[in-house]
Every structure is written in C-alpha cells, then in structure tokens.
N, C-alpha and C positions, 0 to 999 in steps of 0.2 A: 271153606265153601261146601255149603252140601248140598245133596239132588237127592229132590224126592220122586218116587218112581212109585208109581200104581200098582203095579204088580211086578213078580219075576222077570219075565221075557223081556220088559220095557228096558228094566235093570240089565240083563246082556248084552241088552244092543245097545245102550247110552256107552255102555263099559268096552264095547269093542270100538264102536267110532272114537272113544276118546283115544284108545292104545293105537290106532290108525292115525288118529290126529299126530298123536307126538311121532308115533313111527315114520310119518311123512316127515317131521319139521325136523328132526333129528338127521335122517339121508340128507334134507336140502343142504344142512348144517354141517356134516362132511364130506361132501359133494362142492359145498362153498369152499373147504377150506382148502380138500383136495386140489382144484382150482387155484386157489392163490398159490399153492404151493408149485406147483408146475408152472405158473407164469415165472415166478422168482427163479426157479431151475433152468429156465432158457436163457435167463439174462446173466446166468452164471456161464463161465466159461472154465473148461476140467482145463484147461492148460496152463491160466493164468490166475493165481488168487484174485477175486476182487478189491480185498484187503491183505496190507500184511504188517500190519499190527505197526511197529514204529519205527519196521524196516523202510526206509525212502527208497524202494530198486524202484527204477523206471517198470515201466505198464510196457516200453516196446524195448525188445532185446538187442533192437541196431541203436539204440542209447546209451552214452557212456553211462557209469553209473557209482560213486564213491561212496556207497553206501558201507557201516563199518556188520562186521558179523562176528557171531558169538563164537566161542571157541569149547570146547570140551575135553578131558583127557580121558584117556583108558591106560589101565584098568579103574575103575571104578565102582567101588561096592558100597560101602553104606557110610560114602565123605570122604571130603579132600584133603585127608591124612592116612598116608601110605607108613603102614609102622610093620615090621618085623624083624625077626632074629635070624642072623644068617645059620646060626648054629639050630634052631629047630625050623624045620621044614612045614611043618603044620602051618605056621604064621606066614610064609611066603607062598607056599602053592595054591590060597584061594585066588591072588594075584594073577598068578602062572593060568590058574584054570580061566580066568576075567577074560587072558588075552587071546589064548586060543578058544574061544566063545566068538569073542570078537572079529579076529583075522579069521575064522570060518563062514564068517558073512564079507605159452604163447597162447591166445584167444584160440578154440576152437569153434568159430562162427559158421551154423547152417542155415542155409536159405529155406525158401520151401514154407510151404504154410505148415500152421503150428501144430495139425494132427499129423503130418509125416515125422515116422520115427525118426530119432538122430542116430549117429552112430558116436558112440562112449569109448572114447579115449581110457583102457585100463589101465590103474594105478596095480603094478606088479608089487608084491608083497616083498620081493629080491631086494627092491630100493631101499627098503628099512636096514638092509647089509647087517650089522651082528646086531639088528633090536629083531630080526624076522625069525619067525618059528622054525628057517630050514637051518639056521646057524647054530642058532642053541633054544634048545625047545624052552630052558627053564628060563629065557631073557634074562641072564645073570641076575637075578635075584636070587640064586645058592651061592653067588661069591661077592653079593652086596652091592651090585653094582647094577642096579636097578633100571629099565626100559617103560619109558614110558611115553604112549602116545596122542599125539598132540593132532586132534580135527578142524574142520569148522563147518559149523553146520550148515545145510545147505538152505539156498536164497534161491528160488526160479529168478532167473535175468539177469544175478547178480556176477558185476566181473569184478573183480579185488584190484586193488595196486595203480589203477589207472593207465596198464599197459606196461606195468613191471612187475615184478614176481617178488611178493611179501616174503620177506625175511623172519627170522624167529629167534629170539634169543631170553636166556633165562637169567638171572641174578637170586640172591636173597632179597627176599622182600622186607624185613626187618632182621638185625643182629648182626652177627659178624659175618663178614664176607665170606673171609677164608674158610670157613664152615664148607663153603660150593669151591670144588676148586676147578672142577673139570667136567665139562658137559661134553659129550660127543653128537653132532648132531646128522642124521641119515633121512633122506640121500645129501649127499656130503657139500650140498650148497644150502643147507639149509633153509631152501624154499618151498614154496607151494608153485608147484608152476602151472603156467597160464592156459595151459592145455589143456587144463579139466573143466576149463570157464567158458561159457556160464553152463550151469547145471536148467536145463530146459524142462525139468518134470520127470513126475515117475511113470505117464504116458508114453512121452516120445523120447526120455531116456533110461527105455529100459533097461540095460546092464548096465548103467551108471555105477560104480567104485568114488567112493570121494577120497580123495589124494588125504595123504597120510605125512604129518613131518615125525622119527620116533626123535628121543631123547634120551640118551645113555649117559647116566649119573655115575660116572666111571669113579670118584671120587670125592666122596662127601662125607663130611664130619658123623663117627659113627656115635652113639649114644647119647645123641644129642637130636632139640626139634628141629628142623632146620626149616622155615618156610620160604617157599618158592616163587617166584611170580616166573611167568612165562607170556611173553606177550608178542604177537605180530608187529610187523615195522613196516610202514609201507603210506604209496600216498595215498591219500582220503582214508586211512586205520585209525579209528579211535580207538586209543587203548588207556587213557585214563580217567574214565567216566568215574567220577567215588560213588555213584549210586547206580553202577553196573559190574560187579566181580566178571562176568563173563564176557564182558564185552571188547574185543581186542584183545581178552590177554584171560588167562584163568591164574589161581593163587590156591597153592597144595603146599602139605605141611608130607618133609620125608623124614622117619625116626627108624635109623639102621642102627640095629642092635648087633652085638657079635655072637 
C-alpha cells in the first residue's frame, strides 16, 4: 500500500499518526495479555499444584492417598553405573565428593490453613549410622564397600504406605544372585517413616529435609557388572511399571574393581 502526500509536512504527520496508531494497538495488545495473565495467576494457588502431571495425590491433604512415587539415588553423576577401583582413589572420590555435595543440603498432619507455615519433622543425617559423613567421610568406597542413597521425590499431599512405613529392599536384577550377598540398610528398619509425610510445599515447609533410606554394599562380587534393582515395598507402591525405571524402585549397575 502506498500514500501519496502533497508535500513534506503532510508526509510527517501521516507518518506520526500511523506510529501512534500501532503504538496504541500494540500497549492495548499487552495490556490484554498482561490481563489474561493475572486472571490465570489468581486461580493458581502457590500451595497446591493445579496439575501434577500423572501423579493422582488428592487436591486435599486430610485424603488418603496411594499414589506410587519415583525414587532416585545418590551419588549420581553422569548414570546408573557406579564403577571404581578400590586401589585408585581418583575413580572413587568423585562419588565421595556426589555425597558430601549432597548431605551438605507416622503421619505428621497440620491443621491450619494452607499459608501457615508447618513445622518439618528433621531427617538427622546420624540415622544413615556407617553410610553418614560423621562415621567415615569416604562412605567405604576406599574399602569397596560402597554407600548409596536411596530418596523419593517429593509429592505435595502425598502420604506413602497407606498408614504404614515403606520398606526397601535390593536384589540383582538380572545374573547371579550370589554376586549381591550383603546389603546393610540405615536406619536399621529399613524404612521411610511416616513422620516426614505428607511434604506440604516449599512455602509452608520451609526447612523441610526429605528422609533418606542409605544402603551399604558391604559385599559384592568384585570385577564384575553387578546390576541392582532397589525398590520400595508397601501398600498402594507401584514398583513394576516396565515403562517406568523410576517408579517405585530405581535399577543401577555396581562394577568394584580391586
């Protein structure tokens, strides 16, 4: 489209009312948008996800709730094969470094509406007993006898076990048994207990610690792959989804060399 203009001056001022024009229509355009965006942000609530993807926890936290959750281990650097030689140090201390990285960061039900803060039940790092940094800082990984710790990530509203305290126990997951002969597991009932549930938010729980089960590989087939499954036990725990590794249980491959 063109415009034709008489002279100069006509040509300034066509040329400013148009840059007015779009300068108007452009502010109404994020002035509208800004607007939709702030209606949507009230009907959000900072306490409760609106969605949570294909977790089912109930929307109110006096609901039971048998939703299963994923699990993750530490240390964890670049995959789920833990390989070193006890004889060089180099291949076990980036482990060692993972952990203290890591530990450097019954229902307990609160009333109250959802912006009063809770108060957080802390998971004592003592309870891990010889997998904790104050036992032996190198978590036996200089005498092959590797520490590894087992989470679950956290769920706002989610309570685990259905009013009992998820168990945890490890096998080979393929090959020979005997390869695994001895797990240790701390704190010495190998649970999660019920006392850190449900996790209410990084709002109104703010010192929140999420409880820790460790797992001391006290003896395991050395120079060999040995892979792991590790998975919770409990009611409403899914733990054999074939097209979820993490869910209820995780699957890590240990290669101890001497």
């Amino acid at each position: 489209m063109f415009v034709h203009c008489i002279n100069r001056e006509s040509c300034v001022h066509l040329s400013g009312l148009i840059l007015l024009f779009y300068l108007i229509f452009y502010l109404c355009l994020a002035g509208m948008f800004a607007f939709c965006l702030y209606v949507m942000l009230l009907m959000l609530s900072p306490y409760m996800p609106r969605f949570q993807d294909c977790v089912s926890t109930s929307l109110s936290l006096t609901k039971k709730s048998l939703s299963p959750s994923g699990v993750m281990i530490r240390p964890y650097l670049n995959g789920f094969t833990i390989a070193f030689n006890v004889s060089q140090p180099n291949t076990w201390q980036p482990y060692v470094d993972s952990m203290h990285h890591f530990l450097a960061g019954q229902y307990f039900i609160q009333g109250g509406n959802d912006s009063e803060e809770k108060k957080a039940c802390q998971f004592k790092h003592l309870l891990l007993q010889n997998c904790s940094v104050i036992e032996d800082p190198m978590f036996d990984y200089s005498k092959g006898q590797p520490c590894i710790l087992l989470k679950m990530n956290r769920i706002i509203g989610y309570r685990p076990g259905a009013g009992v305290p998820m168990s945890v126990d490890c096998k080979v997951q393929k090959g020979n048994e005997s390869h695994l002969r001895l797990v240790d597991f701390y704190p010495g009932n190998e649970t999660f207990d019920l006392m850190y549930y449900p996790y209410y938010g990084k709002f109104t729980h703010v010192n929140y610690t999420s409880p820790l089960v460790a797992m001391h590989f006290t003896d395991v087939q050395k120079n060999y792959l040995v892979p792991i499954q590790c998975h919770l036990n409990g009611k409403g725990i899914i733990n054999d989804l074939n097209s979820d590794r993490f869910l209820g249980r995780i699957i890590f491959t240990l290669s101890i060399g001497k």
